[in-house]
FIBA-320808 format. One record per atom (N, C-alpha, C): x negated, y, z negated; residue in one letter; residue number from 1; atom name. Coordinates in Angstrom, 1 decimal. Layout:
<rs>
+--------+--------+--------+----+-----+----+
|      u |      v |      w | aa |   i | at |
+--------+--------+--------+----+-----+----+
|      X |      Y |      Z |  a | NUM | CA |
...
+--------+--------+--------+----+-----+----+
</rs>
This chain:
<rs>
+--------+--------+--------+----+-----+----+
|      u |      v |      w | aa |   i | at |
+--------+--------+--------+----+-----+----+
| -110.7 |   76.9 | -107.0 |  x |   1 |  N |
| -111.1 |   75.6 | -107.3 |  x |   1 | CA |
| -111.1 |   75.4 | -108.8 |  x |   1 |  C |
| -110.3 |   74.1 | -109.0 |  x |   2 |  N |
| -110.8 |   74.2 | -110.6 |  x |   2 | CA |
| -112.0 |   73.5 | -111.2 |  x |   2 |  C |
| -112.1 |   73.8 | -112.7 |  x |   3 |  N |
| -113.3 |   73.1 | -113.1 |  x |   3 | CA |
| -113.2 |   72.1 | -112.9 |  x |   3 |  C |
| -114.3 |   71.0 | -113.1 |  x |   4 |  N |
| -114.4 |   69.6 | -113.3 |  x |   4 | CA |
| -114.2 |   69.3 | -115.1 |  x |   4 |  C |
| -113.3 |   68.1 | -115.2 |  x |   5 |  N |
| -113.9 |   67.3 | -116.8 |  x |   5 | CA |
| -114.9 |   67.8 | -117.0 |  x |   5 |  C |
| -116.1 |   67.2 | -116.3 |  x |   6 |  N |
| -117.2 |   67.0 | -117.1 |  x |   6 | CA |
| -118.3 |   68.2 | -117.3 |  x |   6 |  C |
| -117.7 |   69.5 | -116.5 |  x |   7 |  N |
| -118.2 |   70.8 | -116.8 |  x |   7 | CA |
| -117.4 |   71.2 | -118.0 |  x |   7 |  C |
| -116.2 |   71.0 | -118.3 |  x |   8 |  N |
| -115.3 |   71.5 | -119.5 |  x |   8 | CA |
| -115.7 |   70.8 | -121.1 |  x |   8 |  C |
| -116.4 |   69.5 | -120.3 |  x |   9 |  N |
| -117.0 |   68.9 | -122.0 |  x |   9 | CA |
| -118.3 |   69.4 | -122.2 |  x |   9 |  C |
| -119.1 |   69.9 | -120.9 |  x |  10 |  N |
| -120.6 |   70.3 | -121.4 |  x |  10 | CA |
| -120.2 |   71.8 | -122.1 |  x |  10 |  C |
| -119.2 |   72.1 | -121.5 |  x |  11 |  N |
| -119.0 |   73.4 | -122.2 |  x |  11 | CA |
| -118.9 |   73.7 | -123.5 |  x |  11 |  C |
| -117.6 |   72.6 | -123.9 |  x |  12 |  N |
| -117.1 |   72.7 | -125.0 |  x |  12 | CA |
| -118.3 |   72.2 | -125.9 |  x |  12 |  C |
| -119.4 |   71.3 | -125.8 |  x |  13 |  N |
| -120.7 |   70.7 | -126.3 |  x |  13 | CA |
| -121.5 |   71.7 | -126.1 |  x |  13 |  C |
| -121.7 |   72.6 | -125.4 |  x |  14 |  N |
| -122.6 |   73.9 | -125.8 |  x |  14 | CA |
| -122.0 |   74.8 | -126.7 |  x |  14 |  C |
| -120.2 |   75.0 | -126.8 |  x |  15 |  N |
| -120.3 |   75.8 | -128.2 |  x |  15 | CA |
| -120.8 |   75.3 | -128.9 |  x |  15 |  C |
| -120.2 |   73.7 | -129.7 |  x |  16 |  N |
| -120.9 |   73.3 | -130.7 |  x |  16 | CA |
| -122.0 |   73.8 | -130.9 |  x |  16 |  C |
| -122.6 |   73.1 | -130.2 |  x |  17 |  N |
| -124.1 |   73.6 | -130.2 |  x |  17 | CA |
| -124.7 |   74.4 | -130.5 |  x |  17 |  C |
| -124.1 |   75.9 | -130.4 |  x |  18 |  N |
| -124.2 |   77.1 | -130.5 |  x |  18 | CA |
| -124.3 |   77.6 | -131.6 |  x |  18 |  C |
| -122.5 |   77.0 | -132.3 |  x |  19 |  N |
| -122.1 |   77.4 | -133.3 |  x |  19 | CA |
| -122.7 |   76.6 | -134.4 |  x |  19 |  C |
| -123.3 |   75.7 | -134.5 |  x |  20 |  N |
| -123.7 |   74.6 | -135.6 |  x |  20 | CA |
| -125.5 |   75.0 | -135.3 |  x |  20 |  C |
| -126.0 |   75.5 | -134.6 |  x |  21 |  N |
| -127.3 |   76.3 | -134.6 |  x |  21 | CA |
| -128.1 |   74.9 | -133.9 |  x |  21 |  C |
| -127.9 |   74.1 | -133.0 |  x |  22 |  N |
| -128.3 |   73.1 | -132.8 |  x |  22 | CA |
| -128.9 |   73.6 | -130.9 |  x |  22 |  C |
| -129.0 |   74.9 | -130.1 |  x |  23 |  N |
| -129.1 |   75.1 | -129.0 |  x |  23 | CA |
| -130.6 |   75.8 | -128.9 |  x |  23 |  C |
| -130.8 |   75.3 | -127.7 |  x |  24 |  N |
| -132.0 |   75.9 | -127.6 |  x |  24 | CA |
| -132.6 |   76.1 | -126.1 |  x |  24 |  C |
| -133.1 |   76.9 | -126.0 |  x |  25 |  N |
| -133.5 |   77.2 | -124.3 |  x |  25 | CA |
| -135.2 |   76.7 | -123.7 |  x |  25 |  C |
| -135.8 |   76.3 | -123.4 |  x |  26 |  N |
| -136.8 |   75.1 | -122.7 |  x |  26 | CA |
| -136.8 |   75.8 | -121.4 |  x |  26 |  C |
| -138.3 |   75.8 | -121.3 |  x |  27 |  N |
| -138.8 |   75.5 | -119.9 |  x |  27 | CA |
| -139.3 |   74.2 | -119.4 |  x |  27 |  C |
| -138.5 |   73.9 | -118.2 |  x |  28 |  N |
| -139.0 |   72.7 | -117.9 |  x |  28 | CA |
| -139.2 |   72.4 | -115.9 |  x |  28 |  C |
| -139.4 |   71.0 | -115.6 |  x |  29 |  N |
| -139.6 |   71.3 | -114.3 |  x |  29 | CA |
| -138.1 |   70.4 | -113.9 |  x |  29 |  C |
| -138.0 |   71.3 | -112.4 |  x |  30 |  N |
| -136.8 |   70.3 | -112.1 |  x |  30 | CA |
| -137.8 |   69.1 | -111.1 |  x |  30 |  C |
| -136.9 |   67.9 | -111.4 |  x |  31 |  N |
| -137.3 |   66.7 | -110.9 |  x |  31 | CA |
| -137.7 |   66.6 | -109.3 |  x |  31 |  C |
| -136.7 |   67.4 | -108.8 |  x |  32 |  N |
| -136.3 |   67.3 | -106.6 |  x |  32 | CA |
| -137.7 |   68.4 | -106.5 |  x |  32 |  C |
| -138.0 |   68.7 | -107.3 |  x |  33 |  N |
| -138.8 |   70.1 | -106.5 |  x |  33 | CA |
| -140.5 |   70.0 | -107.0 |  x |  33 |  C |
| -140.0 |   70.2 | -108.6 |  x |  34 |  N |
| -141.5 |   71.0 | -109.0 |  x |  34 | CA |
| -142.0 |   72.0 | -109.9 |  x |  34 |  C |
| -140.8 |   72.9 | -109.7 |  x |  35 |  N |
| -140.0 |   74.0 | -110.1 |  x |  35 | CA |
| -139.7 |   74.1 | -111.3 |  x |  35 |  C |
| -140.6 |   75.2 | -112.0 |  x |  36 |  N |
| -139.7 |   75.2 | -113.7 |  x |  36 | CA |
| -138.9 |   76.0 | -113.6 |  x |  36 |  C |
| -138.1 |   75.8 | -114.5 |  x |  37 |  N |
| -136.6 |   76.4 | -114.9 |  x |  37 | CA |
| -136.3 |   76.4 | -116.6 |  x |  37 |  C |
| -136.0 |   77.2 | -116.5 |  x |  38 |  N |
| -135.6 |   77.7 | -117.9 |  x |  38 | CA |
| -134.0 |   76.7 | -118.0 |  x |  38 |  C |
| -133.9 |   75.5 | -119.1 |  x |  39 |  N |
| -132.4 |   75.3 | -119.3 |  x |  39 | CA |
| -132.3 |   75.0 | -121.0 |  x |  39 |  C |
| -130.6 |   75.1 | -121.5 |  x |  40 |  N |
| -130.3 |   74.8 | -122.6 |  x |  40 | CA |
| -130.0 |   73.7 | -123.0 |  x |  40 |  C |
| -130.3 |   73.8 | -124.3 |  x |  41 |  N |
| -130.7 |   72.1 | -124.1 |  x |  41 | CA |
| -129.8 |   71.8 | -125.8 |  x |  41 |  C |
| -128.9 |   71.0 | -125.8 |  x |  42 |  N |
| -128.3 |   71.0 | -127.4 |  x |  42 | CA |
| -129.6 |   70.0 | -127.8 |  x |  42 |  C |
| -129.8 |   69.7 | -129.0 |  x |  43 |  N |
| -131.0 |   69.2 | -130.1 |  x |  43 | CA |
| -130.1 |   68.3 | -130.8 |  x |  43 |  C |
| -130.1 |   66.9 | -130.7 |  x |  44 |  N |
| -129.6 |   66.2 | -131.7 |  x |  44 | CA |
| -130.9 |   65.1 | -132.3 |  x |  44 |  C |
| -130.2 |   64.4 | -133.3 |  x |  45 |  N |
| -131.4 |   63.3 | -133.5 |  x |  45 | CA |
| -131.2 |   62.1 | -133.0 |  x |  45 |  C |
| -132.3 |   61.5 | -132.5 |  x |  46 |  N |
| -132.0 |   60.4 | -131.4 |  x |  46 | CA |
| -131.4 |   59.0 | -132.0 |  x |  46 |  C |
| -130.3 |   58.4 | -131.5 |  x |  47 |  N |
| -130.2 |   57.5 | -132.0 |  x |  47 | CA |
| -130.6 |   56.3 | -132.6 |  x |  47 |  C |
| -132.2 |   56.6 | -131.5 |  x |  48 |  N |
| -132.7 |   55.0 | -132.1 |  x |  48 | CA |
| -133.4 |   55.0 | -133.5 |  x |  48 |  C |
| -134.1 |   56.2 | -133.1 |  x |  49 |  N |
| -135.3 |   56.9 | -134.8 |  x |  49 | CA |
| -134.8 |   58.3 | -135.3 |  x |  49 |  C |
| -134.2 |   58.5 | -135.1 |  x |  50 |  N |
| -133.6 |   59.9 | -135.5 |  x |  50 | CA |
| -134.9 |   61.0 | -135.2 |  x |  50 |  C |
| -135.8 |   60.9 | -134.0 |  x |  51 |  N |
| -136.5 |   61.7 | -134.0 |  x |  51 | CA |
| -135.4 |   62.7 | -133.3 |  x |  51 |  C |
| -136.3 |   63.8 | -133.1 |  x |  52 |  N |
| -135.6 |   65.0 | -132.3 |  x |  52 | CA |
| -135.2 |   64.7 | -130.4 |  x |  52 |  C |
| -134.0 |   65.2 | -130.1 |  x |  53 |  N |
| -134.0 |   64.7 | -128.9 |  x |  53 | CA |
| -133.4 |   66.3 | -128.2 |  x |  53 |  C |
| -133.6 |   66.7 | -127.1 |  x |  54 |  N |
| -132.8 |   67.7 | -126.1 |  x |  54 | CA |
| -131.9 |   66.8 | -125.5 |  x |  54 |  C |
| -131.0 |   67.2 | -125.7 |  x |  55 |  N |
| -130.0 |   66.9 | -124.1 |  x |  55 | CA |
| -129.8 |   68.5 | -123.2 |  x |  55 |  C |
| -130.2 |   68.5 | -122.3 |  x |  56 |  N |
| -129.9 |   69.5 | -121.2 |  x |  56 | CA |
| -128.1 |   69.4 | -120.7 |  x |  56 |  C |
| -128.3 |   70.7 | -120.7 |  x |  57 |  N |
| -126.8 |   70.9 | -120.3 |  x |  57 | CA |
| -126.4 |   72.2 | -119.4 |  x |  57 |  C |
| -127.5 |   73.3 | -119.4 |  x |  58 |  N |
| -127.0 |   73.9 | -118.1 |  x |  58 | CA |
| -128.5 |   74.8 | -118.0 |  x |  58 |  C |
| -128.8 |   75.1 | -117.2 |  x |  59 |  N |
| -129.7 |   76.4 | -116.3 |  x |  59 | CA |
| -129.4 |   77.1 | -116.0 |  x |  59 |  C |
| -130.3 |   78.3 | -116.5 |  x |  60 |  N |
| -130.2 |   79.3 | -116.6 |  x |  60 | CA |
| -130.1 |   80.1 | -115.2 |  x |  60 |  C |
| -129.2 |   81.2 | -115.1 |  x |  61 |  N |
| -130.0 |   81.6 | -113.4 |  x |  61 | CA |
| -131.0 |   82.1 | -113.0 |  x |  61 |  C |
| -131.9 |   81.8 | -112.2 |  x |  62 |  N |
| -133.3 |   82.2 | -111.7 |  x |  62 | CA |
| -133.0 |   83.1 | -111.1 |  x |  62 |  C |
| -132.4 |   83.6 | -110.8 |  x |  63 |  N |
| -132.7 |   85.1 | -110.1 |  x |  63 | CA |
| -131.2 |   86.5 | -109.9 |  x |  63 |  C |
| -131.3 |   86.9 | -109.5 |  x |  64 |  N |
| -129.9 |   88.0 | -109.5 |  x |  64 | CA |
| -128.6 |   87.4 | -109.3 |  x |  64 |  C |
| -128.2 |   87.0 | -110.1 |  x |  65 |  N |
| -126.9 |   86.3 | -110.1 |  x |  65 | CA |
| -125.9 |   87.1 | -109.2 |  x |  65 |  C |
| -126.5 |   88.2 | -108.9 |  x |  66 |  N |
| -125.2 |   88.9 | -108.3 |  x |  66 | CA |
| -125.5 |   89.1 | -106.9 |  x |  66 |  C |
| -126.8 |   88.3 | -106.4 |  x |  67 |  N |
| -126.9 |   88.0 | -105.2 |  x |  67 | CA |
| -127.2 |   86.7 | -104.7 |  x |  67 |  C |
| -126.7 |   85.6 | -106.3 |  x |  68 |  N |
| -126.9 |   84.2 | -105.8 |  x |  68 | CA |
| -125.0 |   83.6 | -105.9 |  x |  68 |  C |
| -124.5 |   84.5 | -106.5 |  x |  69 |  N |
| -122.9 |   83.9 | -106.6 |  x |  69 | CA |
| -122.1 |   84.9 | -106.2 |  x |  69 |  C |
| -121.0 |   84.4 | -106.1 |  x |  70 |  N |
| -119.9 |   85.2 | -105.6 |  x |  70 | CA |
| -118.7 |   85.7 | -106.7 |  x |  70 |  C |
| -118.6 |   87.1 | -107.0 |  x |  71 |  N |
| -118.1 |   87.0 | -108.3 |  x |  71 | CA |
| -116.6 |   86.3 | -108.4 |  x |  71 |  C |
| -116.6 |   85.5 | -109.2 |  x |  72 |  N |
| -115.2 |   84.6 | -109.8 |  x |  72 | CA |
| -114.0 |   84.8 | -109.3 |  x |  72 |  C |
| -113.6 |   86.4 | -110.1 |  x |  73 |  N |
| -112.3 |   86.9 | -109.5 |  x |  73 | CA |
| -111.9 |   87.4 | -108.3 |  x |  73 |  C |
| -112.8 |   87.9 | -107.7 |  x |  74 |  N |
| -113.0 |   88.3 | -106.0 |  x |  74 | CA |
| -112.3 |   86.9 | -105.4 |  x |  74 |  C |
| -113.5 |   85.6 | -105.8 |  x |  75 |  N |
| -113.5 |   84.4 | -104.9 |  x |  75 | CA |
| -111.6 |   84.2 | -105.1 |  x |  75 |  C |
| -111.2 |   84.1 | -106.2 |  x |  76 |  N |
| -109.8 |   83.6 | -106.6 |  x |  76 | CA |
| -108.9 |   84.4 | -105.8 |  x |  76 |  C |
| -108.9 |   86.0 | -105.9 |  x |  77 |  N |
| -108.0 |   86.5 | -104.8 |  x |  77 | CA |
| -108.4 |   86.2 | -103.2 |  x |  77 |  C |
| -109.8 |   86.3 | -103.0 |  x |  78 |  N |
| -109.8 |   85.6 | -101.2 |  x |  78 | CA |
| -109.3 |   84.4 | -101.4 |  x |  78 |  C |
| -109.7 |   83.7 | -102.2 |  x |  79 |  N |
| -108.5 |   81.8 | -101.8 |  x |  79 | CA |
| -107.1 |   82.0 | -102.3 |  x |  79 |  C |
| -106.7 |   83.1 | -102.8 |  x |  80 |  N |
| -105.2 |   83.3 | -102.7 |  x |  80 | CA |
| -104.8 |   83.9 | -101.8 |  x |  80 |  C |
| -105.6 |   84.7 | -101.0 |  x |  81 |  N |
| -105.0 |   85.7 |  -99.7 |  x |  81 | CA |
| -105.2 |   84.6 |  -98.8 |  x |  81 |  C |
| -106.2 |   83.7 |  -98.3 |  x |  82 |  N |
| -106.4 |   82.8 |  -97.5 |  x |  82 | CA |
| -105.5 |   81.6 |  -97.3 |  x |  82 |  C |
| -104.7 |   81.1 |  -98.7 |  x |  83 |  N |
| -103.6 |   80.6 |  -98.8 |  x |  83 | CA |
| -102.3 |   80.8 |  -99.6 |  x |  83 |  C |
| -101.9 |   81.7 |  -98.8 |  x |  84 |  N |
| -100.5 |   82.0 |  -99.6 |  x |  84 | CA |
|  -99.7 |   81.5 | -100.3 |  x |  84 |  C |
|  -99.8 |   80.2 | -100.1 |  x |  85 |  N |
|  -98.8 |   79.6 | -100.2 |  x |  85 | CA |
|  -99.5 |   78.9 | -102.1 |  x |  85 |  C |
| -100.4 |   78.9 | -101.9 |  x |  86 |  N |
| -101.2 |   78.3 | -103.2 |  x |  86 | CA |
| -101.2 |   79.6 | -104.8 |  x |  86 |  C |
| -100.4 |   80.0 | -105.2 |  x |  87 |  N |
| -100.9 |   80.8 | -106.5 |  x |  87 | CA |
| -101.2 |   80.2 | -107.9 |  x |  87 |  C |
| -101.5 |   78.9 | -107.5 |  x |  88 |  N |
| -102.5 |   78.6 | -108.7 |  x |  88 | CA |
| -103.6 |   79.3 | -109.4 |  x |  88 |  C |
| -103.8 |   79.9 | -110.2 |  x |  89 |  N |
| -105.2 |   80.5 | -111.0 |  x |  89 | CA |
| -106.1 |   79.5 | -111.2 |  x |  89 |  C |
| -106.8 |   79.3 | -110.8 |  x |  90 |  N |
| -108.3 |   78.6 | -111.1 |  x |  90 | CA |
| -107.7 |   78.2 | -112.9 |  x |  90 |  C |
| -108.7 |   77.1 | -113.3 |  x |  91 |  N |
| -108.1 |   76.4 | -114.9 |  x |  91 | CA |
| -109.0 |   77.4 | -115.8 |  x |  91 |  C |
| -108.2 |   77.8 | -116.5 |  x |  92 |  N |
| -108.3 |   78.9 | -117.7 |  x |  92 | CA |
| -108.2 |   80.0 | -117.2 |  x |  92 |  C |
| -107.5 |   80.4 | -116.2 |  x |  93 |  N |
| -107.1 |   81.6 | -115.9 |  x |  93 | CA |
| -105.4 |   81.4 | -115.6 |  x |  93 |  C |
| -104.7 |   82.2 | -116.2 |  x |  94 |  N |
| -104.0 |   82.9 | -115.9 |  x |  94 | CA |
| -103.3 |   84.1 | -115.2 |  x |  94 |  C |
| -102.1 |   84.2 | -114.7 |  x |  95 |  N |
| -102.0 |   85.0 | -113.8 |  x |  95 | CA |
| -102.0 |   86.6 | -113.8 |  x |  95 |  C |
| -102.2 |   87.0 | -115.4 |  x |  96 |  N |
| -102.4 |   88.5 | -115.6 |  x |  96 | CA |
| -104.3 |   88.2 | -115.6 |  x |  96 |  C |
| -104.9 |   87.2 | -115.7 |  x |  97 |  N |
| -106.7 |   87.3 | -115.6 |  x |  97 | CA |
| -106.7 |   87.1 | -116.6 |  x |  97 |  C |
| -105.8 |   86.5 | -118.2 |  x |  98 |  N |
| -106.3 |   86.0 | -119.4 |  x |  98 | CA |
| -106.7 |   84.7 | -119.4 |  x |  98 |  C |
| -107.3 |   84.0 | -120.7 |  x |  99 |  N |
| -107.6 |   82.6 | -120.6 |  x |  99 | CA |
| -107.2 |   82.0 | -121.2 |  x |  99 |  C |
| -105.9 |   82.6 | -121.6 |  x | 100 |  N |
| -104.8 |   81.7 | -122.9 |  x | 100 | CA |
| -104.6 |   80.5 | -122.5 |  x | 100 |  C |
| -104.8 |   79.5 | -121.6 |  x | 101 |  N |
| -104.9 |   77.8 | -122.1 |  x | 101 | CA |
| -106.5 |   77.6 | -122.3 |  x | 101 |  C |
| -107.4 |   78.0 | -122.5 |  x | 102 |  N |
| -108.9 |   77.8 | -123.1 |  x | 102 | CA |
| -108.6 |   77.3 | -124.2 |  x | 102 |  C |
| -109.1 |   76.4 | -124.7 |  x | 103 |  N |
| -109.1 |   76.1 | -126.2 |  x | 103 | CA |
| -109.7 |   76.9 | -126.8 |  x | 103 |  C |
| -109.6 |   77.2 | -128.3 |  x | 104 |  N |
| -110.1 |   78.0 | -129.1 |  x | 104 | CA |
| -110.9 |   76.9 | -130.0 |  x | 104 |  C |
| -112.3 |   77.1 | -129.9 |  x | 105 |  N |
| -113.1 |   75.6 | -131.0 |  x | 105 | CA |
| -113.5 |   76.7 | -132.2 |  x | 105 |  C |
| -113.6 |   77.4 | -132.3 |  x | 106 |  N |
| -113.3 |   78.2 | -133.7 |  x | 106 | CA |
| -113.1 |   77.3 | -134.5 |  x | 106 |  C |
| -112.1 |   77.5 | -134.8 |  x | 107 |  N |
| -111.5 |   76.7 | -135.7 |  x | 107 | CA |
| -111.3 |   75.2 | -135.8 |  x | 107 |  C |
| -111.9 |   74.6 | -135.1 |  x | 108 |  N |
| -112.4 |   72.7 | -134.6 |  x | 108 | CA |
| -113.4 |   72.7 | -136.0 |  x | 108 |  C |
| -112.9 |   71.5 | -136.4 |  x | 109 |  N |
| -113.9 |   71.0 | -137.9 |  x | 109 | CA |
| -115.6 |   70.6 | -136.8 |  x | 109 |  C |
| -116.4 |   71.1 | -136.9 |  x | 110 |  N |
| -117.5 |   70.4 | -135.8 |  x | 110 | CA |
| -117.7 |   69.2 | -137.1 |  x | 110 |  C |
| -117.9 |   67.8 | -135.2 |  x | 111 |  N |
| -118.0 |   67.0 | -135.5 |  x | 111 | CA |
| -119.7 |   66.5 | -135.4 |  x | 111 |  C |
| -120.7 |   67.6 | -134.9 |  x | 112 |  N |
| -121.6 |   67.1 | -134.5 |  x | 112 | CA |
| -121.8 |   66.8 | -132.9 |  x | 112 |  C |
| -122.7 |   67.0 | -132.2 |  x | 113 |  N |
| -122.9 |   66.9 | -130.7 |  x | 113 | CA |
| -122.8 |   65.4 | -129.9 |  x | 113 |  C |
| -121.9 |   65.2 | -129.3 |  x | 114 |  N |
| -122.0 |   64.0 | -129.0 |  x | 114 | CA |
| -123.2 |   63.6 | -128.5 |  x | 114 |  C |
| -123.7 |   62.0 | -128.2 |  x | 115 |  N |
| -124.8 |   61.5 | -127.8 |  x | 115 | CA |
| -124.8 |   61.6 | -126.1 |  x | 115 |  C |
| -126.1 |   62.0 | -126.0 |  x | 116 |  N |
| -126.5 |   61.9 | -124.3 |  x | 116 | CA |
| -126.0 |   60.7 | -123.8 |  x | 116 |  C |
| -125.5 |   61.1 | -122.7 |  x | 117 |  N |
| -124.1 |   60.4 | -121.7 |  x | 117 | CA |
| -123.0 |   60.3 | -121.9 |  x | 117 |  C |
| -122.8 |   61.6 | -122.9 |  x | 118 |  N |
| -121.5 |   62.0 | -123.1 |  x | 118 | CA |
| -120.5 |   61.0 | -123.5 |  x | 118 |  C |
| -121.2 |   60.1 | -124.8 |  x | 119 |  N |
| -120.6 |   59.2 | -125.6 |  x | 119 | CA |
| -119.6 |   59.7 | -126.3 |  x | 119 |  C |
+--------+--------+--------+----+-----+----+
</rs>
């Protein structure tokens, strides 16, 4: 399965984030439940007053990841053995397992974190 857009820009918006020292990790409650959760949150200044704002952008896993997911490369060869006919690699994988179409933001002039709703 490939990614989505809009997993590929939160992504690329958490390097930034990262790399410009603007990330930060929050406990908070999820809204459906109750439930706190630990998520990362980029920090910009808000547009209206430049106070401080989080934007949330992913959660962390709550528990053994290695008994809440199925690892990646495993899943890719069962949905290639399951359809033969399909050898597409999942997006940013290639067929030796590298990720040479990933962009490299390294070297991206950062422009600053876009505004919540992915303006």
């Amino acid at each position: 399965m490939a990614l989505r857009e809009p997993d590929k820009k939160n992504f690329e918006t958490l390097q930034r984030a990262f790399r410009n020292g603007d990330a930060c990790v929050v406990e908070t409650k999820l809204t459906a439940t109750g439930e706190y959760r630990a998520i990362i949150c980029a920090v910009q200044p808000a547009p209206e007053d430049g106070s401080t704002e989080m934007v949330p952008i992913a959660v962390l896993v709550w528990d053994n990841p290695y008994e809440l997911f199925k690892d990646p490369i495993q899943d890719m060869e069962d949905s290639r053995n399951a359809n033969p006919g399909t050898d597409t690699p999942p997006a940013g994988v290639q067929d030796d397992g590298t990720h040479g179409d990933v962009q490299d933001l390294r070297d991206e002039d950062p422009k600053g974190i876009p505004p919540a709703g992915g303006g």
